[in-house]
N, C-alpha and C positions, 0 to 999 in steps of 0.2 A: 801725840797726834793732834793737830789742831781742827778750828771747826769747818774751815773747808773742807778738807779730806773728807772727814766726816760725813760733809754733805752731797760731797762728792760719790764719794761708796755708795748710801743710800738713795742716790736719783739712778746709779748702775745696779743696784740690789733691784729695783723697779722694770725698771725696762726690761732687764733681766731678764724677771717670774712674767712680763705680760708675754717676750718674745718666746717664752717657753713654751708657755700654754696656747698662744695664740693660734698652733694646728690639730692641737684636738679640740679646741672651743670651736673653732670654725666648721672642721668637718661635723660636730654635733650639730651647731645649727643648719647648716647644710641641708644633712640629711635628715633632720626634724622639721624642715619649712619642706622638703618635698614627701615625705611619711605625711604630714600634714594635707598637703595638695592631693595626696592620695585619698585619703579618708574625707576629705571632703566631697571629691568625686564619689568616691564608692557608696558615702553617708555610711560608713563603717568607722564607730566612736569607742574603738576598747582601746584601754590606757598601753594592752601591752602589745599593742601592735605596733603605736608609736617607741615603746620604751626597748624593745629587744635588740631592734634594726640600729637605734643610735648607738644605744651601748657595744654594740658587733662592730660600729663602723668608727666608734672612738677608740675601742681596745684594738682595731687594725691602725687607726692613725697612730697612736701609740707607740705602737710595737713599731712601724715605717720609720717613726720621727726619732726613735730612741736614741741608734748612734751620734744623730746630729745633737739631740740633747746633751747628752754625754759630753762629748766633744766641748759643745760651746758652754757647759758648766766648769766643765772641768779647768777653762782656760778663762773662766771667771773666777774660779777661786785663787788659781795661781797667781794672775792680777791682783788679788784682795791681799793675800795672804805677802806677795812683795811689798806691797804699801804700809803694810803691820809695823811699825820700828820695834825690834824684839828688843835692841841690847840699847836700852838707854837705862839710864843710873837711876833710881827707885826714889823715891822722893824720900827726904830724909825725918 
């Protein structure tokens, strides 16, 4: 495998993990700037008012986003794992 490839794989290893993550990061900040706008209104400052509601609404993004997860990893590894050269001669 030469160092393109290489570099190649690792700038798709990247994008990747950010397009993975990128629906439950978002739904947390979401719904932690309006938990926020909440508590500010109310002046109600306990930690787990803000922490219960994101965590509920990131384990529902989660769990919504999964198949497509799935999916678009699984057709990332398939990608990877064709580019791999398996049967080349072992260096001597």
């Amino acid at each position: 495998m030469d160092a393109p490839t290489v570099i190649d794989m690792t700038k798709d290893a990247i994008v990747v993990s950010i397009l993975v993550c990128s629906p439950v990061l978002l739904v947390g900040v979401i719904v932690g700037l309006l938990i926020g706008l909440i508590q500010a209104i109310t002046q109600v400052q306990d930690q787990t008012v803000s922490f219960v509601p994101k965590l509920l609404a990131m384990v529902l993004a989660l769990t919504l986003c999964m198949p497509w997860v799935v999916d678009y990893m699984s057709t990332y590894c398939e990608r990877c794992f064709g580019e791999v050269p398996f049967n080349q001669d072992p260096l001597p």
